[in-house]
C-alpha positions in Angstrom: -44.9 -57.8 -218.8 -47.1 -59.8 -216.8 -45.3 -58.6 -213.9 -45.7 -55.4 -214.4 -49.7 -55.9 -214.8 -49.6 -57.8 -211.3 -48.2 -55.1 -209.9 -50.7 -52.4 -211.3 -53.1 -54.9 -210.0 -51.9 -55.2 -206.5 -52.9 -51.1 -205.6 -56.8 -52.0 -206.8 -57.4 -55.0 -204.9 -56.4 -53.5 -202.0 -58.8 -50.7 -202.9 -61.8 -52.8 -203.2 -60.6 -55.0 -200.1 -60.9 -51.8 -198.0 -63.8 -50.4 -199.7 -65.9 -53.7 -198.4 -64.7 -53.7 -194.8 -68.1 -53.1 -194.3 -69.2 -56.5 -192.9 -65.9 -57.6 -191.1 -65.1 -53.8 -190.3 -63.1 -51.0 -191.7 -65.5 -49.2 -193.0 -67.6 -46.6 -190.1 -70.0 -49.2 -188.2 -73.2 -48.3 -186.7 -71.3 -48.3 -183.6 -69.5 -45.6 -184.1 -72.4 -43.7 -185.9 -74.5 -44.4 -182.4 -71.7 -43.0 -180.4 -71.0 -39.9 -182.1 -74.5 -39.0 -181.9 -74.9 -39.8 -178.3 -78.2 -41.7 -178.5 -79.9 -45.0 -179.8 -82.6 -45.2 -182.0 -84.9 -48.3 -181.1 -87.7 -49.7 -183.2 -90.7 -50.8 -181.0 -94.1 -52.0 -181.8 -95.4 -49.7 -178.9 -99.0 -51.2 -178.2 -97.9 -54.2 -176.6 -97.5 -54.5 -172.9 -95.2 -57.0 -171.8 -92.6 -56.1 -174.3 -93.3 -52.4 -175.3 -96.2 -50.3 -174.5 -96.6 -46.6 -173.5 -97.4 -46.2 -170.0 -100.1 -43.4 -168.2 -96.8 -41.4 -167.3 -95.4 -41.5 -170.8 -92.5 -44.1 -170.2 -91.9 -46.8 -172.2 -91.9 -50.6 -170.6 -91.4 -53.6 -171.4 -88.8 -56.5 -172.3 -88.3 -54.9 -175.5 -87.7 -52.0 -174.3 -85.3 -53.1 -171.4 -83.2 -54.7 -174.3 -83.1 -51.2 -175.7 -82.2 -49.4 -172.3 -79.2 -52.2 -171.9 -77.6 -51.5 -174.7 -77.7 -47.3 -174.1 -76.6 -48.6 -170.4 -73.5 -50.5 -172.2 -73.1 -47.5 -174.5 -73.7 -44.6 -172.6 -73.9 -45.7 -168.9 -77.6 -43.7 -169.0 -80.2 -46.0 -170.0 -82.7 -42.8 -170.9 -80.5 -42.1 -174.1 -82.8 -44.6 -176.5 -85.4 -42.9 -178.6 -88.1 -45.2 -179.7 -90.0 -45.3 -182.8 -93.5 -47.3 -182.9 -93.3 -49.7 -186.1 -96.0 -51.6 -187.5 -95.5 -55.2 -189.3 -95.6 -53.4 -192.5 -92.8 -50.8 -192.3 -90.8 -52.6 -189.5 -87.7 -54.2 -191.8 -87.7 -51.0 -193.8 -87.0 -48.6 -191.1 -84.0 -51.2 -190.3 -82.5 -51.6 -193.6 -82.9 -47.7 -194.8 -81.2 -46.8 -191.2 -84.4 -45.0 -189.9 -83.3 -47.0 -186.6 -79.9 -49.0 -185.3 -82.1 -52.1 -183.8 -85.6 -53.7 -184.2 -86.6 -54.7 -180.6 -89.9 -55.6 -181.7 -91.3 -59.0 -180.4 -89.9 -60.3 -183.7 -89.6 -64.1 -184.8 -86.5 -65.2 -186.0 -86.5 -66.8 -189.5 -84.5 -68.3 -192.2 -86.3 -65.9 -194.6 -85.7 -62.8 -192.4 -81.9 -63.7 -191.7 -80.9 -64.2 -195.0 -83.7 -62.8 -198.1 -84.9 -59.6 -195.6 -80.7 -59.0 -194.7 -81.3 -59.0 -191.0 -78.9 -60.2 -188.7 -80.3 -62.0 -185.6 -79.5 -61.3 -181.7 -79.8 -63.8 -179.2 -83.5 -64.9 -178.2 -85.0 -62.7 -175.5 -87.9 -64.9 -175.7 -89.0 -68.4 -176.7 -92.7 -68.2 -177.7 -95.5 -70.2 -179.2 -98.3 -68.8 -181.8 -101.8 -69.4 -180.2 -106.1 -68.9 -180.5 -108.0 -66.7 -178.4 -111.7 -67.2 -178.1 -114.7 -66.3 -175.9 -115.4 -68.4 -173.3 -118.7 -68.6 -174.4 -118.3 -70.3 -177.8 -117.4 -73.4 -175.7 -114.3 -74.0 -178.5 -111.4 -75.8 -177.0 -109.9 -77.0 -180.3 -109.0 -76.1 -183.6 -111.1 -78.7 -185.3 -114.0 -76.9 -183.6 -113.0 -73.8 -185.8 -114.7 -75.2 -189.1 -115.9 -72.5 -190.9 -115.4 -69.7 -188.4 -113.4 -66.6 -189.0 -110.4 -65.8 -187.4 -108.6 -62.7 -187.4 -104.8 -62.1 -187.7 -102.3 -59.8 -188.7 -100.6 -59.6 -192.1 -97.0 -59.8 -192.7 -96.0 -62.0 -189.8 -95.6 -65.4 -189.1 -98.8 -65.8 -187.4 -100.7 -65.4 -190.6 -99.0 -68.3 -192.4 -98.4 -70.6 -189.6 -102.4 -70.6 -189.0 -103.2 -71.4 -192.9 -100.6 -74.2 -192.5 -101.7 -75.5 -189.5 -105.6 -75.6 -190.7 -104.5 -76.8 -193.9 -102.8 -80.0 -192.2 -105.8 -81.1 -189.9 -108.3 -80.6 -192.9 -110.3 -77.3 -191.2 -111.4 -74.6 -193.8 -112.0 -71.6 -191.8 -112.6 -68.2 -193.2 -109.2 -65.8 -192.5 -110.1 -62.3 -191.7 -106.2 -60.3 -192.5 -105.6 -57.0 -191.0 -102.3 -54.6 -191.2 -103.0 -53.7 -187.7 -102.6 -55.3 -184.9 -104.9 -53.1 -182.7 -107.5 -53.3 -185.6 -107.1 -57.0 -185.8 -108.2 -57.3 -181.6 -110.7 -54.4 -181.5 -112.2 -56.5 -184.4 -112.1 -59.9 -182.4 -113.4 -58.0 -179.1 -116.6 -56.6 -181.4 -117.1 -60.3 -182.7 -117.0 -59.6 -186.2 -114.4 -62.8 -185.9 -114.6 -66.0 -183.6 -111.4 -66.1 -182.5 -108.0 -64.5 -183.1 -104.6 -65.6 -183.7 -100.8 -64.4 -182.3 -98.4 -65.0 -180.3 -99.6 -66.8 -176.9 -97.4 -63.6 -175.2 -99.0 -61.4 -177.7 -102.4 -63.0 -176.8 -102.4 -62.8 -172.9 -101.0 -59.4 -173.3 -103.9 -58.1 -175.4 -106.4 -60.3 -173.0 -105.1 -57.9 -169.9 -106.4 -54.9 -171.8 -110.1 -56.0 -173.0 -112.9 -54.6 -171.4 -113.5 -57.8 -170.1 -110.5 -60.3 -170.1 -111.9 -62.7 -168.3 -114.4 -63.5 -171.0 -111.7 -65.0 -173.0 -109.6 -67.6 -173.3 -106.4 -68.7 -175.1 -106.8 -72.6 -176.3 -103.8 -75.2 -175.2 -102.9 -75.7 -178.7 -99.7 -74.5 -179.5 -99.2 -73.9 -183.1 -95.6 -73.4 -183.8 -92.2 -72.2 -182.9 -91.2 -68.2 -182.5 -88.1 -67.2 -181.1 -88.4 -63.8 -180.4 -85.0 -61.5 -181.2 -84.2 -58.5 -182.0 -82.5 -57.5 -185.1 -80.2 -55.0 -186.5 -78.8 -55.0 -190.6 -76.8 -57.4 -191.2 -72.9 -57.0 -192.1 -71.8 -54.7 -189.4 -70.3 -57.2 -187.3 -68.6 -54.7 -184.8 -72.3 -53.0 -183.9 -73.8 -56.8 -183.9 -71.3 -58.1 -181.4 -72.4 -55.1 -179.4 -76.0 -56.1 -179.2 -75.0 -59.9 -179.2 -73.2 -59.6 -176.0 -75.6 -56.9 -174.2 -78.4 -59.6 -174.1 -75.8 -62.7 -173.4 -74.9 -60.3 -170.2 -78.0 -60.3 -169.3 -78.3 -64.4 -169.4 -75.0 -64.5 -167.8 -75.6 -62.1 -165.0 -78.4 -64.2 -163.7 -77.1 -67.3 -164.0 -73.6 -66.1 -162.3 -76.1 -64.5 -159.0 -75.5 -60.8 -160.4 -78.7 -58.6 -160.2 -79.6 -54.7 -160.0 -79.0 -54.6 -156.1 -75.7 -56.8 -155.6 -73.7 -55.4 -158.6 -71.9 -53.0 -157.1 -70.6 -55.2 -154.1 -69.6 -58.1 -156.6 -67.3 -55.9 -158.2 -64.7 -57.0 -155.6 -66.0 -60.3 -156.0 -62.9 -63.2 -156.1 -64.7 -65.3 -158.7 -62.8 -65.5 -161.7 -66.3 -65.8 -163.4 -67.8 -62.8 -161.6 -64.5 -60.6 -162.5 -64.5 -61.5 -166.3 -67.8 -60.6 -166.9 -68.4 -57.3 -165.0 -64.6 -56.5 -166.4 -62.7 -56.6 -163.2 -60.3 -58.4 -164.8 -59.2 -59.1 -168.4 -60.1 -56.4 -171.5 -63.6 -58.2 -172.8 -65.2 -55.1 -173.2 -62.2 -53.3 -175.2 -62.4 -56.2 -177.3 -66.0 -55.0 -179.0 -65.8 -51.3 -178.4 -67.1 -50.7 -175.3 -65.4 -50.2 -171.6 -64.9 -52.7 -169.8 -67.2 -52.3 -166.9 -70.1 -52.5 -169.3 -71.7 -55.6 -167.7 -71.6 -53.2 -164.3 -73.3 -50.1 -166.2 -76.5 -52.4 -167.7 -76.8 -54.4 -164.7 -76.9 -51.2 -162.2 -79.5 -49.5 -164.3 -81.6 -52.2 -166.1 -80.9 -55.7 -164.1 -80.5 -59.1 -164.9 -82.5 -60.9 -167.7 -84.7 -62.7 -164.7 -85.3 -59.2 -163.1 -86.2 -57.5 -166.9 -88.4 -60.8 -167.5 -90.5 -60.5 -163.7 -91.2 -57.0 -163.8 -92.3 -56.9 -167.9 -94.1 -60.5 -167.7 -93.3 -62.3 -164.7 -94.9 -62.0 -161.2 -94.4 -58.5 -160.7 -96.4 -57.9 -164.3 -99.8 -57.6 -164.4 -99.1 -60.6 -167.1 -98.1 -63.3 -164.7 -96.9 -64.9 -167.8 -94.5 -68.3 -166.0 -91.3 -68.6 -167.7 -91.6 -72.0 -168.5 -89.0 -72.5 -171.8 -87.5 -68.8 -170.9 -86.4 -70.4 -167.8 -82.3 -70.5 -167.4 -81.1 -73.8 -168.9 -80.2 -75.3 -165.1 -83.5 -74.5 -164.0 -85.5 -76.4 -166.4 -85.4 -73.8 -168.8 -83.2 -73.3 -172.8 -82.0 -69.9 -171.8 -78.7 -70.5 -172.6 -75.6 -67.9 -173.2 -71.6 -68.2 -173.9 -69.5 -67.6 -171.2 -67.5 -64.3 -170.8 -64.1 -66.3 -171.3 
């Protein structure tokens, strides 16, 4: 008899076995969804230049937005077939998990709370980054201790807001939060001096800086209040569209570090470096092996460049930001940018 059950059972595990091939994959990724309707879908902030900000002509720029155009370049060999949505803090992870968008490349800081409680699934780090203060050169501040009893503005729902009531709460400094939804309310409020001082990201600072009436009336302190990795993020359990977006910004890392940029590409696709011809998929099946062709490395180098060309012209020397790479450096030139090896 009990045979016979085990047997009746067999059929239904399978069942359910098949029904959740959703995180290791049988079930339709987002992959495929992406491919059969020809175009990304890419969640931006928009508003901030450096990562992703609305230029005079219309066109999107930024790091963000390069991460975006890389993976439609991998995809689609056209880097113009991403849409972007502008997202605030608020509705951000909810236009991720409802499927509103297939990736959050939104100057986002990685988190235990966010990988696991929020169901996001981290990419690499496009960006290691540091929450700072901004303040007028003429209050004469150059520490947070000199913040007692001030108000300083922030944004709600990120890290910054909760990283600056830790901090103050450490050294002993009441100071008097002023909490906005938006970001752009949160600086026009801090330019108007209805707060002392205002508290982001140092990028996210120096960025908004560039766009004040009068940026060189401000200053962002030395003090570096805590850690944000920047990444972007797509839903976690769809391993197949993850390993997509995993290895478009590890090409990036790669490319740079191997000499491969926008303008030699195409020539080092004879290269004779066993190195050079695994990773733009002159030899071996690497890109078969996550759904893409294997001359994807070629496609987003040719149309977007390497991760040092993306970071120059969004918030290097060719950027209006200047912003020095410092930690975002490669990790044999002093830097932690680090990624696998095409192997």
């Amino acid at each position: 008899m009990r045979k016979w059950w085990l047997l009746l059972l067999v059929p239904l595990v399978l069942s359910l076995n098949a029904c959740a091939g959703g995180a290791g994959g049988n079930s339709t990724s987002r992959l495929d969804t992406i491919k059969n309707r020809g175009k990304l879908i890419c969640g931006v902030s928009g508003g901030l230049p450096g990562f992703s900000y609305v230029k005079r002509d219309g066109e999107y720029a930024g790091i963000d937005v390069d991460v975006c155009r890389a993976i439609a370049s991998a995809l689609f060999d056209d880097p113009k077939k991403v849409e972007f949505r502008n997202l605030n803090t608020k509705e951000r992870f909810t236009a991720l998990q409802t499927g509103e968008v297939d990736i959050l490349s939104r100057n986002t800081t990685w988190t235990i709370s966010r990988d696991t409680s929020v169901g996001l699934e981290f990419a690499p780090v496009v960006f290691y980054d540091g929450q700072g203060i901004m303040v007028k050169k003429s209050s004469n501040i150059k520490k947070l201790e000199e913040l007692k009893g001030k108000s300083i503005c922030t944004q709600t729902g990120t890290t910054n807001e909760q990283n600056l009531s830790d901090r103050m709460r450490e050294i002993g400094v009441n100071y008097k939060p002023l909490v906005f939804e938006d970001v752009n309310t949160a600086f026009a409020t801090y330019e108007q001096g209805r707060c002392e001082a205002v508290s982001a990201d140092r990028s996210g600072l120096v960025s908004r800086r560039a766009i004040m009436k009068n940026p060189n009336d401000h200053i962002v302190l030395d003090t570096v209040l805590s850690k944000e990795p920047l990444a972007p993020a797509v839903v976690n359990g769809d391993s197949k569209w993850f390993d997509v977006v995993k290895w478009t910004i590890f090409a990036l890392i790669n490319a740079e570090e191997l000499g491969v940029n926008s303008q030699n590409v195409s020539q080092l696709s004879t290269s004779t470096n066993p190195e050079v011809k695994r990773l733009l998929g002159t030899e071996g099946d690497l890109g078969k092996g996550i759904g893409l062709t294997n001359d994807f490395v070629i496609r987003i180098i040719k149309h977007v460049g390497n991760y040092g060309e993306v970071y120059e012209r969004n918030l290097g020397k060719n950027s209006e930001l200047k912003l020095d790479r410092d930690l975002n450096k490669l990790w044999n030139k002093g830097g932690i940018l680090y990624a696998p090896p095409f192997r």
